[in-house]
Residue frames as qw, qx, qy, qz and C-alpha x, y, z in Angstrom:
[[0.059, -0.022, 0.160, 0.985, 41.85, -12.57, -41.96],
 [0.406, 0.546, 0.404, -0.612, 38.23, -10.63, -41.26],
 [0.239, 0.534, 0.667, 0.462, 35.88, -11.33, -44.36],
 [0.101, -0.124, 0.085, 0.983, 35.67, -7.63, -45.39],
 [0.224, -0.197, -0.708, -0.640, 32.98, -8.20, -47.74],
 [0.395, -0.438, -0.804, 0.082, 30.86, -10.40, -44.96],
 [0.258, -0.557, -0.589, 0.525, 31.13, -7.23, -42.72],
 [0.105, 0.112, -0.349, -0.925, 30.52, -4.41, -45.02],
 [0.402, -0.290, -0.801, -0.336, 26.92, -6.62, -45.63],
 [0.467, -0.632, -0.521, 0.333, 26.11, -6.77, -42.04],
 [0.255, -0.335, -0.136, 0.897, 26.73, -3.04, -41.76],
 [0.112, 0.022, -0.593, -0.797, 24.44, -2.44, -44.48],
 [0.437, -0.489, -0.749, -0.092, 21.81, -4.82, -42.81],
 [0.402, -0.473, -0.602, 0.502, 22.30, -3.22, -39.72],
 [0.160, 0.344, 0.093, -0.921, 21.98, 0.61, -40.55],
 [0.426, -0.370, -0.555, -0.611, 18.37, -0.90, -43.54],
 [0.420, -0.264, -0.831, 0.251, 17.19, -2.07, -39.81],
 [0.102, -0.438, -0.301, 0.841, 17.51, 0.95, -37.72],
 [0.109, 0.181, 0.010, -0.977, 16.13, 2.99, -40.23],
 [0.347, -0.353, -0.758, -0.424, 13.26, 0.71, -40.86],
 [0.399, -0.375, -0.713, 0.438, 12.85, 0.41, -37.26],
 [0.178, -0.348, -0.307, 0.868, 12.92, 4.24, -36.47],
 [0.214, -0.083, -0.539, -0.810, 10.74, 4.88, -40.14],
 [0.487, -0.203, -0.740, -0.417, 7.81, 2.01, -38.63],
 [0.254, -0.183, -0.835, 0.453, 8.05, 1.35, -34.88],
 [0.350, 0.099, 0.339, -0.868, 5.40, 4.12, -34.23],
 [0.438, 0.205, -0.498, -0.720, 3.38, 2.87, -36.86],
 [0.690, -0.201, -0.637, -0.280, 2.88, -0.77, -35.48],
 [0.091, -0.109, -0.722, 0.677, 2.43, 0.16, -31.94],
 [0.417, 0.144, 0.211, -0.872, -0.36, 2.19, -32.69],
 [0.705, 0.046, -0.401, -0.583, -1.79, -0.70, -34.92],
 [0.493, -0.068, -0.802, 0.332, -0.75, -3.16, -31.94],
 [0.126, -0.053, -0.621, 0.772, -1.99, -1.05, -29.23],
 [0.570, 0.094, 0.129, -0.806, -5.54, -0.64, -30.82],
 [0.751, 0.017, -0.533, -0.389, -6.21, -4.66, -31.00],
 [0.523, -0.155, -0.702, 0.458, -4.65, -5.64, -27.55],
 [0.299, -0.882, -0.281, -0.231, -5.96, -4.67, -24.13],
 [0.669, -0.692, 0.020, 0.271, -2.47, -4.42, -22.40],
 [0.200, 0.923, -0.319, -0.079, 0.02, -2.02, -23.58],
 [0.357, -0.501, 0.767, 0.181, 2.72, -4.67, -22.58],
 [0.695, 0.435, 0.572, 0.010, 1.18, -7.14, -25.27],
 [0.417, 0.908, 0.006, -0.048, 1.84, -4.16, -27.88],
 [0.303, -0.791, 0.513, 0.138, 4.74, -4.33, -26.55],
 [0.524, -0.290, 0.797, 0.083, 5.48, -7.85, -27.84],
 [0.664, 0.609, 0.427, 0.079, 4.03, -7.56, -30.92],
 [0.411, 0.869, -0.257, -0.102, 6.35, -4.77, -32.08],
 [0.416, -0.575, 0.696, 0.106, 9.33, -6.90, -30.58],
 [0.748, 0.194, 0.635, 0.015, 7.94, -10.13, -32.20],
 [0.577, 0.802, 0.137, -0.069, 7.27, -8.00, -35.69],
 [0.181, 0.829, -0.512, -0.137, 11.05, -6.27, -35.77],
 [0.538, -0.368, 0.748, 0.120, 12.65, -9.61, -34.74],
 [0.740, 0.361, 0.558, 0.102, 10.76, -11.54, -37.44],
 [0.577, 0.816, 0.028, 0.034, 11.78, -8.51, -40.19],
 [0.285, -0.742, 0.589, 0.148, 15.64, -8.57, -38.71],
 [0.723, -0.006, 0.681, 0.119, 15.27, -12.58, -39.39],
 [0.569, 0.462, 0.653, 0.190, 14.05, -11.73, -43.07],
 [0.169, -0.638, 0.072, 0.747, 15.23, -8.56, -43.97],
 [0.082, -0.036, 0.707, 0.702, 15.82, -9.67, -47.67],
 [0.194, 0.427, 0.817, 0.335, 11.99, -10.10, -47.90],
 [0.056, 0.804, 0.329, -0.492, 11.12, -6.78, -46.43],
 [0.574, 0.673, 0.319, 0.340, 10.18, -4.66, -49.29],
 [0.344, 0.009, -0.157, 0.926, 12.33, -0.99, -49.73],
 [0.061, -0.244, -0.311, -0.917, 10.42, 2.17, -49.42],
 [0.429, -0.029, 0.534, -0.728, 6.55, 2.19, -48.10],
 [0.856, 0.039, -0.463, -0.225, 5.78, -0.98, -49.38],
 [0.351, -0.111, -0.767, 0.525, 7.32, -2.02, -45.94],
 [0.430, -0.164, 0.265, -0.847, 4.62, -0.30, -44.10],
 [0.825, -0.070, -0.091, -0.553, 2.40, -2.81, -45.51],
 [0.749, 0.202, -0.628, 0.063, 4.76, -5.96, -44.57],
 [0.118, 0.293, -0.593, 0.741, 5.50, -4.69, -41.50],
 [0.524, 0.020, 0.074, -0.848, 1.79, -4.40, -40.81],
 [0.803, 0.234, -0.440, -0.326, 1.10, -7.79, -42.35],
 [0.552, 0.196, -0.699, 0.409, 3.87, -9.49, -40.23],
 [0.175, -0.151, 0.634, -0.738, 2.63, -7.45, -37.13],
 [0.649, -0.035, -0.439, -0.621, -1.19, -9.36, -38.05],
 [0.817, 0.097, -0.562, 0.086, 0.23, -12.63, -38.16],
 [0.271, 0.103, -0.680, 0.673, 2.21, -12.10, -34.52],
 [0.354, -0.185, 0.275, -0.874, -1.13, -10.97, -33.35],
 [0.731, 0.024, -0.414, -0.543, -2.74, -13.67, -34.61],
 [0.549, 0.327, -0.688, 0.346, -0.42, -15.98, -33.11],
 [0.067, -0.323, 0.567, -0.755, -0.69, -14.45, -29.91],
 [0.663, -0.091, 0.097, -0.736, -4.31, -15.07, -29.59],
 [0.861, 0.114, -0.488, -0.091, -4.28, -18.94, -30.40],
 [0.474, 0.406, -0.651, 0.432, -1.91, -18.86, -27.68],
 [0.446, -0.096, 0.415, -0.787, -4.18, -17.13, -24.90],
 [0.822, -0.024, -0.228, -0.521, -6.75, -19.46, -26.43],
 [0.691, 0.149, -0.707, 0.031, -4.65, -22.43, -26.24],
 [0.306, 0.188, -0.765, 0.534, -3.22, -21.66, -22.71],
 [0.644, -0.147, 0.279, -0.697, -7.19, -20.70, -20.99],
 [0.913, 0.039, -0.181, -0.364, -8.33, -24.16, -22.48],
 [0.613, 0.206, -0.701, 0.300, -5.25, -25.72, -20.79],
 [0.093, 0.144, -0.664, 0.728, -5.87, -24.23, -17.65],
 [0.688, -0.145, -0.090, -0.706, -9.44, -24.59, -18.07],
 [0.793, 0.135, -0.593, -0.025, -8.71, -28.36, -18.23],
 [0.526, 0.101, -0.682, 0.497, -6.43, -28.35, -15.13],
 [0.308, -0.210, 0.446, -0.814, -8.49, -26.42, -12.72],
 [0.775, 0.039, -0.414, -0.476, -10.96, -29.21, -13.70],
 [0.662, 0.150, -0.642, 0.357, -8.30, -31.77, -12.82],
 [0.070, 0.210, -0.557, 0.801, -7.48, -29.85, -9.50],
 [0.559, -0.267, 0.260, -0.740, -10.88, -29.55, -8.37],
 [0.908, -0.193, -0.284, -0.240, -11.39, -33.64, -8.70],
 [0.800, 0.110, -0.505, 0.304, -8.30, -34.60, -7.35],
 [0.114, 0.250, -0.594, 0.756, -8.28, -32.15, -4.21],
 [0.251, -0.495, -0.807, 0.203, -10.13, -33.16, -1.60],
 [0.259, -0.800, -0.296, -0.453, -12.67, -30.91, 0.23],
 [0.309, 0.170, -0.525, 0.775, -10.97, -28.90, 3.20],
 [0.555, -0.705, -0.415, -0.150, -12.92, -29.04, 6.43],
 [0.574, -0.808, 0.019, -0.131, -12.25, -27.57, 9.48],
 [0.702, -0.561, 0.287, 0.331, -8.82, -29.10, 10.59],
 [0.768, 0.332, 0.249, 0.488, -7.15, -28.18, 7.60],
 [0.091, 0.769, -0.152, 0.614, -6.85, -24.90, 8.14],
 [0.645, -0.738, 0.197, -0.011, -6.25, -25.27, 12.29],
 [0.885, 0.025, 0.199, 0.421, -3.30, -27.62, 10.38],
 [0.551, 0.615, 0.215, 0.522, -2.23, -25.04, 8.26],
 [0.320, -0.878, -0.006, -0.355, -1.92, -22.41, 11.08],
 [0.839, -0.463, 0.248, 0.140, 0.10, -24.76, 12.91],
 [0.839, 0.118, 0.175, 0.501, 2.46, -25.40, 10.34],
 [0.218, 0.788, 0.082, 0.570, 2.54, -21.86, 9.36],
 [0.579, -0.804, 0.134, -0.042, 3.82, -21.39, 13.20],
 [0.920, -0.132, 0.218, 0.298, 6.84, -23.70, 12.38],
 [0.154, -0.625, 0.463, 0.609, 10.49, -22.79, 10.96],
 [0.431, 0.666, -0.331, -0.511, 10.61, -23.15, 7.31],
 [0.037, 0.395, -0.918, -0.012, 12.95, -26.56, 7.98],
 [0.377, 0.161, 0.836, -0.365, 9.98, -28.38, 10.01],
 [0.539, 0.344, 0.093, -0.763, 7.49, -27.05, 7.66],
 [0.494, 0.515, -0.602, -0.358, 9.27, -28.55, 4.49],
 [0.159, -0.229, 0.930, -0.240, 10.06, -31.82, 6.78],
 [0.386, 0.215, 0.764, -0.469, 6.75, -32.37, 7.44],
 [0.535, 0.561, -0.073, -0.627, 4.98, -31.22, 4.15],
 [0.170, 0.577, -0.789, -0.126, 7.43, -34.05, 2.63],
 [0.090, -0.129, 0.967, -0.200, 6.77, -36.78, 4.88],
 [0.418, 0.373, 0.670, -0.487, 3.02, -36.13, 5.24],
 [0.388, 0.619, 0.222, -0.646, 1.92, -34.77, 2.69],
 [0.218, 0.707, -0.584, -0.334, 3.96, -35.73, -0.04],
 [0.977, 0.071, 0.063, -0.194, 4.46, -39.00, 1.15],
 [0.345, 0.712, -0.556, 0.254, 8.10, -39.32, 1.32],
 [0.724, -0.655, -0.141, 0.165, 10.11, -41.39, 3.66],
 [0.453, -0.872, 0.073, 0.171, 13.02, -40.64, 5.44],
 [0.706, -0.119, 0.520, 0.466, 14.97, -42.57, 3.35],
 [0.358, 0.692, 0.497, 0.383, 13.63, -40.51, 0.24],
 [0.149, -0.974, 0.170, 0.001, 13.66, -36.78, 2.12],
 [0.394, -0.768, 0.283, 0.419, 17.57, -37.48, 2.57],
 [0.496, 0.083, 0.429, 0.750, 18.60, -38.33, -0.84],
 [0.095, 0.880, 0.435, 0.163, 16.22, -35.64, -1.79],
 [0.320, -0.935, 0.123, 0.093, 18.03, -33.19, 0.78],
 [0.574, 0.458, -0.575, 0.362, 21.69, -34.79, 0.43],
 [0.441, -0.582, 0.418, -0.541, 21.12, -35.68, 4.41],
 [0.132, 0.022, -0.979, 0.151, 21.62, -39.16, 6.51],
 [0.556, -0.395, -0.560, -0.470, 18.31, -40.76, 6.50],
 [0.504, -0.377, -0.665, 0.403, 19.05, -41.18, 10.49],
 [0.114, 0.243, 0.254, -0.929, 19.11, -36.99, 11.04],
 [0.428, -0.169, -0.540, -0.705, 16.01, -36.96, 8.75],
 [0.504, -0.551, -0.627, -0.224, 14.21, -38.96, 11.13],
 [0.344, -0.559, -0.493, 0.571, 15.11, -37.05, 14.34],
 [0.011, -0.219, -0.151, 0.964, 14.19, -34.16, 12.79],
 [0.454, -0.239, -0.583, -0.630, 11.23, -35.19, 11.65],
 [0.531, -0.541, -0.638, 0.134, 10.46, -36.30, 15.12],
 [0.298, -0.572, -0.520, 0.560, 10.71, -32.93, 16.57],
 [0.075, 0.017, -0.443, -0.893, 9.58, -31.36, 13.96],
 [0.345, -0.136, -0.913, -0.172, 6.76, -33.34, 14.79],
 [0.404, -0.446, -0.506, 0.618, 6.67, -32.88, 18.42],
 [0.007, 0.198, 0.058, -0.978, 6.69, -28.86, 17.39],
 [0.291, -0.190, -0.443, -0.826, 3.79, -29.24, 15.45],
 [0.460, -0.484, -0.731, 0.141, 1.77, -31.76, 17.99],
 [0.367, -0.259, -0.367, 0.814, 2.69, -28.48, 20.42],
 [0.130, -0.060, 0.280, 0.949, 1.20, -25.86, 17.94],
 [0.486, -0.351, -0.697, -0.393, -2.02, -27.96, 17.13],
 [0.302, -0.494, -0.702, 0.415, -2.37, -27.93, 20.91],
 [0.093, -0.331, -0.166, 0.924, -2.11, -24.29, 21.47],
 [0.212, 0.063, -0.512, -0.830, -4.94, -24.14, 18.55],
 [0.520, -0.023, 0.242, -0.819, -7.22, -26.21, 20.13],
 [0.624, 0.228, -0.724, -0.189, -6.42, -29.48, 18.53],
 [0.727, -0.354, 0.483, -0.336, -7.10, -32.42, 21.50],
 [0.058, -0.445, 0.879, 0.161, -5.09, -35.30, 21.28],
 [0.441, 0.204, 0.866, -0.118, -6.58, -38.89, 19.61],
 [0.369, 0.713, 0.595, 0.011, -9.14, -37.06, 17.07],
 [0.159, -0.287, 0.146, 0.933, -7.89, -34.57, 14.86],
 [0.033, -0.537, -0.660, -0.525, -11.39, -33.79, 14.00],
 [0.348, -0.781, -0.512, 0.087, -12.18, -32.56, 17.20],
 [0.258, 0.442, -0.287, 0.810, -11.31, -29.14, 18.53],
 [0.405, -0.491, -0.606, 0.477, -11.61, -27.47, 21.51],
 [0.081, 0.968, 0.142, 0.191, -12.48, -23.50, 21.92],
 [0.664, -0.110, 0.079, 0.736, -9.08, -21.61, 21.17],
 [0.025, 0.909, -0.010, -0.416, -8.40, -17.93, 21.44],
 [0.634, 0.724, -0.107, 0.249, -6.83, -16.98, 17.80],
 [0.598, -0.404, 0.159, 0.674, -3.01, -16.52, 18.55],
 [0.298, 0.935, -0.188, 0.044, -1.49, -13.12, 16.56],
 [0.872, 0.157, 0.057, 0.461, 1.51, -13.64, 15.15],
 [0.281, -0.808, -0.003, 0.519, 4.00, -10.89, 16.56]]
C-alpha cells in the first residue's frame, strides 16, 4: 500500500519548487548573466543553483529571504565554476607543454605522408596508422579488430602497396623518403 503521507510531502515539495523556481529564476540569470561571458554558462549556473535548492529545499528560507539564498547558492556555483576553468587551462596548459616535447618536428614528408594517407579508404588508413604509427603488430591489430592475424597482414600489405602508389603519385621516389621529386598537387574530386 502507497505511503499516503510520503506522497502528500513530495507534492508539497514539488509545487514550494515551482513556485520558488518561477518567483527567482529571472532573478539569478540576470545575476548569472552579468558575471559570465557566455549566456550558456548562465545557463548552468541557474541549473546548478535550482538543482542544489531542489537537493536542500528544507534549508531554503520561505518568503524573500530566499532571494538572498538563492543568490548566495548561485555565488558559490559561480565560484566553483571558475576554479574549474582555472583548474582545467592549467591542465591543458601543462599538456600542450607535454605535447610540444614529445611530438617531434614535422618536416616536409609528413605532410606529402599525410596526403597520401588521406588518399586511402578509411580501412588502409586505420591499418596503417596502427601498424606504423602506433606501433602495433599484426598480431595486436587483430585482437584489437577481432580479425585473424593472417588477413591483418595481407591487408596491411596492400594497404601498403596503396600507399607506396599514392606517395608515388606525390612525388615521393623510392629508397629516401626524404627526397621528393616535383609533383603537380592532385585535387581531390
Amino acid at each position: 500500500m502507497p505511503d499516503i503521507s510520503a506522497s502528500m510531502e513530495r507534492s508539497a515539495a514539488e509545487r514550494r519548487f515551482r513556485a520558488l523556481f518561477d518567483t527567482h529564476r529571472r532573478l539569478v540569470l540576470g545575476y548569472a548573466l552579468r558575471r559570465v561571458d557566455e549566456p550558456a554558462d548562465a545557463a548552468d549556473v541557474v541549473a546548478e543553483t535550482f538543482l542544489i535548492a531542489w537537493r536542500r529545499l528544507g534549508d531554503v528560507p520561505e518568503g524573500e529571504a530566499a532571494r538572498a539564498w538563492l543568490l548566495a547558492t548561485a555565488r558559490r556555483v559561480l565560484a566553483n565554476q571558475r576554479r574549474g576553468e582555472r583548474r582545467r587551462g592549467g591542465l591543458a596548459d601543462r599538456l600542450a607543454g607535454e605535447l610540444a616535447a614529445a611530438v617531434p618536428v614535422v618536416d616536409e614528408s609528413d605532410g606529402v605522408v599525410r596526403r597520401a594517407l588521406a588518399q586511402l579508404s578509411e580501412d588502409d588508413r586505420e591499418l596503417l596508422l596502427l601498424a606504423g604509427w602506433d606501433g602495433l603488430s599484426p598480431g595486436e591489430i587483430a585482437a584489437m579488430t577481432g580479425t585473424l592475424a593472417v588477413t591483418v597482414r595481407s591487408r596491411l600489405h596492400r594497404a601498403r602497396r596503396r600507399l607506396r602508389a599514392e606517395l608515388t603519385a606525390l612525388g615521393w621516389e623510392e629508397g629516401d623518403p626524404a627526397r621528393f621529386r616535383s609533383a603537380p598537387e592532385r585535387t581531390v574530386a
